[in-house]
C-alpha positions as CSV (number, residue, x, y, z in Angstrom):
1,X,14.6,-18.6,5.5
2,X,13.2,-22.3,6.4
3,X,10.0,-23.5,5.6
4,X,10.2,-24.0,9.4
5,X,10.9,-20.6,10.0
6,X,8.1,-18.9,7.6
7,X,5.5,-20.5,9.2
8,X,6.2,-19.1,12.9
9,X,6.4,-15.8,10.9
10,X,2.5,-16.4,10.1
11,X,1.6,-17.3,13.2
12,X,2.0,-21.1,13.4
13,X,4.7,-23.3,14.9
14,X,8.1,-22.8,14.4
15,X,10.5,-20.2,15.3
16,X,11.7,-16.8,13.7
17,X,15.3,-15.5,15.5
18,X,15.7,-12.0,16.6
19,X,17.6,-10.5,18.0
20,X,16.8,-7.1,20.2
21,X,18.9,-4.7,21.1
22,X,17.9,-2.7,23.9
23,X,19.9,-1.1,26.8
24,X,16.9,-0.5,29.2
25,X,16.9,-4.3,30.9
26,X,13.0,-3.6,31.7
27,X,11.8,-2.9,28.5
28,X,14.2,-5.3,26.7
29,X,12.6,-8.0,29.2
30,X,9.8,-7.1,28.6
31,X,9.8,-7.4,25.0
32,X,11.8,-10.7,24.8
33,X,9.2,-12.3,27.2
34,X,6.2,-11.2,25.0
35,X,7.8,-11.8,21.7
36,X,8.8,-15.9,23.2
37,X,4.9,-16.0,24.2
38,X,4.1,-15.0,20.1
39,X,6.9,-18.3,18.5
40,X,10.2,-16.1,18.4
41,X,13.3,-17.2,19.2
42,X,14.6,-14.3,21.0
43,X,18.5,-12.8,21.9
44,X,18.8,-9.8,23.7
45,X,21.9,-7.2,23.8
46,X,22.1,-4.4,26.2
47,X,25.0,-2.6,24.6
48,X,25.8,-1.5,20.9
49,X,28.9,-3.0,20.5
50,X,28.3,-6.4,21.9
51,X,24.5,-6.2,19.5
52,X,26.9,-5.2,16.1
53,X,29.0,-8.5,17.3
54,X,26.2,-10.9,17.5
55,X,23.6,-9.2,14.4
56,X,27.3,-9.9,13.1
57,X,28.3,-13.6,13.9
58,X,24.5,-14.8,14.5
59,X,22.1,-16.1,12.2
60,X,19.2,-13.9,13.2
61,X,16.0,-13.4,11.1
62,X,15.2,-9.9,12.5
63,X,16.8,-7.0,14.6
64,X,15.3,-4.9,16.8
65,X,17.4,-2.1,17.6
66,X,17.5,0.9,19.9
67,X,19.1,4.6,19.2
68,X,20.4,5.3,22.7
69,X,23.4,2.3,23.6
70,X,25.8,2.3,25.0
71,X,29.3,1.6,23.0
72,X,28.0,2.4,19.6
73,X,24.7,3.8,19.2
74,X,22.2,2.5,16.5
75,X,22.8,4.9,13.8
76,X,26.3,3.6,13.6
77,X,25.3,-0.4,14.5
78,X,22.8,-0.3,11.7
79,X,25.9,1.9,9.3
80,X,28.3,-0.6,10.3
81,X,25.8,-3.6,9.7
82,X,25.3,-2.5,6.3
83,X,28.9,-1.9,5.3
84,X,29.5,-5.6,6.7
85,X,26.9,-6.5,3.9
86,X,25.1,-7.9,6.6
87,X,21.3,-7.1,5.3
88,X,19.0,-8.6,8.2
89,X,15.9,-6.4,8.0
90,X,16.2,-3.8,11.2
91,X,13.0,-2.1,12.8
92,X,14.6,0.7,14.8
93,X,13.2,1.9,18.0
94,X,13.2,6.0,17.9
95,X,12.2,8.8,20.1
96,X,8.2,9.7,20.9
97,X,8.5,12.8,18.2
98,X,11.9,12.1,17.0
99,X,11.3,13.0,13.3
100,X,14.6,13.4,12.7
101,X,15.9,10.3,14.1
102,X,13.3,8.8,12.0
103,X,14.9,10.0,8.4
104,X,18.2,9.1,10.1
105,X,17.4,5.4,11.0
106,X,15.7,4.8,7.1
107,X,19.0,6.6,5.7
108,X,21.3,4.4,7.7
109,X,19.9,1.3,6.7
110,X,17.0,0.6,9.3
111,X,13.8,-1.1,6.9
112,X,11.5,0.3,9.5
113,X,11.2,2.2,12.3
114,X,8.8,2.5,15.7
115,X,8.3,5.3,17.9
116,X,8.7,4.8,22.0
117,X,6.3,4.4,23.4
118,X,4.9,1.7,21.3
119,X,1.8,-1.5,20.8
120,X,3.5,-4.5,21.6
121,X,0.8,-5.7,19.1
122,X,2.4,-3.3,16.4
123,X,5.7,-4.3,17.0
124,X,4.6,-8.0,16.5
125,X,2.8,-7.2,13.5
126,X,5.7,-4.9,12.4
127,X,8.1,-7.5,12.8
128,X,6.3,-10.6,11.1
129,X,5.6,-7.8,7.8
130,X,9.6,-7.8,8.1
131,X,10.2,-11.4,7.9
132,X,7.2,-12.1,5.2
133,X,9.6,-9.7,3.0
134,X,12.2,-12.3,3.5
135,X,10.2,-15.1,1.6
136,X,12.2,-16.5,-1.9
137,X,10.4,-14.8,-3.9
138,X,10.4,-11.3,-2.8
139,X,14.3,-11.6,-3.0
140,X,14.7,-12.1,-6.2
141,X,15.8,-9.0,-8.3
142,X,13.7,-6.4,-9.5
143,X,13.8,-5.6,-13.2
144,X,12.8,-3.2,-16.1
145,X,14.8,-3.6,-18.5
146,X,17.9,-2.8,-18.4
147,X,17.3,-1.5,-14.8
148,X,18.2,-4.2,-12.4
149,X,17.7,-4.0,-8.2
150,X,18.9,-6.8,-6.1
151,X,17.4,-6.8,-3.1
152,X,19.7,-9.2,-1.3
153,X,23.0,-7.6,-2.0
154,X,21.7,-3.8,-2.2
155,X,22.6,-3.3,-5.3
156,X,21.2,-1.3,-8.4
157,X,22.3,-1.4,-11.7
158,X,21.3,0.1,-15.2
159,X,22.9,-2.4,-18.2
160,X,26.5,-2.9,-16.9
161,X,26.7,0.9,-14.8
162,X,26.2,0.1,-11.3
163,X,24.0,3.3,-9.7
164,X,24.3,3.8,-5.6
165,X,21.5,4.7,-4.0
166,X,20.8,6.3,-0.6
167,X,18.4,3.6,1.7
168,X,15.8,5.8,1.3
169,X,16.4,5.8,-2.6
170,X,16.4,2.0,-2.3
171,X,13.2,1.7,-0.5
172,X,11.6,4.0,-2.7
173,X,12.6,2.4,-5.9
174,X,11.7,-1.0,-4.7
175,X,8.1,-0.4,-4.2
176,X,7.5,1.5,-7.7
177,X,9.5,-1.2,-8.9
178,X,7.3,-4.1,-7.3
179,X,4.1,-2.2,-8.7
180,X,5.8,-1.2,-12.0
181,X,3.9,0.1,-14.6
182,X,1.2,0.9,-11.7
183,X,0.0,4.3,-11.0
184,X,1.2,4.9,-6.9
185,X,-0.3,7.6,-4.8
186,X,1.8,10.4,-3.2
187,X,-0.2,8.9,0.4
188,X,0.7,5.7,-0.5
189,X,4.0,5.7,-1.1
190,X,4.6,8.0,1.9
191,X,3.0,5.4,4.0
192,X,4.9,2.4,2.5
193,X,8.5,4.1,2.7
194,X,8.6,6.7,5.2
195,X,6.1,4.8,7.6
196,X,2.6,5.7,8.6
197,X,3.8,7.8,11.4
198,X,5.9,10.1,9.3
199,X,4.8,13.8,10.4
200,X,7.0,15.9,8.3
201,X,6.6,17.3,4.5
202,X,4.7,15.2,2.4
203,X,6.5,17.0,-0.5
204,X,9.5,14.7,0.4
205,X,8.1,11.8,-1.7
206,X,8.5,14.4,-5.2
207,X,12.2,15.3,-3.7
208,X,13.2,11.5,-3.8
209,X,11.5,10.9,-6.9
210,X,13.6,13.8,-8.5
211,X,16.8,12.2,-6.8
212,X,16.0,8.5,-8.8
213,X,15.4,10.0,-12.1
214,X,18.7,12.2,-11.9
215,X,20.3,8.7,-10.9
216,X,18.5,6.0,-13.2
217,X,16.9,8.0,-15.6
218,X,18.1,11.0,-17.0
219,X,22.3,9.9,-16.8
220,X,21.0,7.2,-19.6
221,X,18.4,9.3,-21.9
222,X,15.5,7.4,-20.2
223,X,12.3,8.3,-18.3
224,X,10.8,5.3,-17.0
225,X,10.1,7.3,-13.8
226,X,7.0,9.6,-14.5
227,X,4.7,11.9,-12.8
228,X,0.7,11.2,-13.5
229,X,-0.8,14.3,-13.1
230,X,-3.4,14.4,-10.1
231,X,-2.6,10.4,-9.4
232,X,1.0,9.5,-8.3
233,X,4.0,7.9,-10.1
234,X,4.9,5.1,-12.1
235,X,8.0,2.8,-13.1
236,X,7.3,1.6,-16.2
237,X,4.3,1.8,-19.2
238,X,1.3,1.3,-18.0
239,X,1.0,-1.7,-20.3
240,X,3.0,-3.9,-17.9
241,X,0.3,-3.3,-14.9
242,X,-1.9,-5.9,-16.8
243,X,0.2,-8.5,-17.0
């Protein structure tokens, strides 16, 4: 992203591309008018197949996409998006309560999600969080040790094994890995990957952490990933939280 670009992300002049995708013309409307009043640039789809061929063949800095479309629905724009290796950070629209579609939109690909109705003030400040994790330095990879995630291609590796990992799996691993050797709070790390309006079982935090330590850990006679008893998790000794 420009230097031109990262400044309308902050606020100031300049422009950040997005493109929404959105099959109620009203609300779509409605959204592109108020995010051109905030310094976006925006394009708007009303159908999932024609949103999937410009996320595609444009050079968008952010998508905002809806569940219900018509010709593909999201699940399978943001699926497809992904296989194309086309890694434009999505915020997903989703149903009032929809838990479910929730999980579904993080485990397709979607880096965030809001629920209808929404704060056009949220999704402003939602959006600009998106595009700040775009700057050059939050894309470069992730290490400990041998543990390598690119954030750019999606990729994980441990030494020359490369390790696939669900969205989800990504997301989670991303933040213990930016905070590595940092205790993290169950609360907080619910609230940084599932969202703060996750309803369901907290417990879900301890089922993903037991899915990246049967995946980075365990297959290679390591525990990097621990439990702190009473406090959270951490990636790493705690040694490398001073540095």
């Amino acid at each position: 992203m420009t230097e031109h670009a990262r400044r309308g992300i902050d606020g100031h002049n300049g422009e950040v591309r997005v493109l929404v995708v959105e099959d109620e013309v009203a609300l779509a409307e409605g959204i592109a008018r108020g995010l051109t009043a905030e310094g976006f640039e925006v394009a708007v789809s009303h159908d999932g197949i024609d949103g999937y061929e410009q996320a595609r063949s444009g050079d968008f800095d952010l998508i905002v996409l809806d569940i219900m479309l018509p010709g593909m629905n999201g699940y399978r724009v943001c699926r497809s998006l992904r296989d194309a290796e086309v890694w434009t950070p999505i915020l997903m629209l989703t149903a009032k309560s929809g838990e479910y579609d929730e999980a579904e939109a993080l485990d397709t690909g979607a880096d965030d999600f809001l629920s209808k109705p929404f704060s056009f003030v949220v999704l402003v400040a939602r959006l600009r969080a998106l595009a700040r994790r775009r700057t050059d330095h939050n894309l470069q990879p992730l290490e400990l040790g041998d543990l390598v995630l690119d954030v750019v291609a999606r990729t994980c590796r441990r030494g020359t094994t490369d390790i696939p990992l669900s969205p989800r799996e990504f997301a989670l691993l991303e933040v213990l890995l930016r905070n590595r050797g940092q205790v993290l709070a169950k609360g907080d790390l619910l609230h940084t990957v599932w969202g703060e309006d996750f309803e369901g079982d907290p417990n879900v935090v301890e089922v993903y952490v037991g899915y990246l330590r049967r995946k980075i850990d365990r297959p290679f006679g390591r525990s990097d990933l621990e439990t702190v008893r009473g406090e959270g998790y951490r990636l790493g000794s705690a040694d490398l939280a001073v540095r």
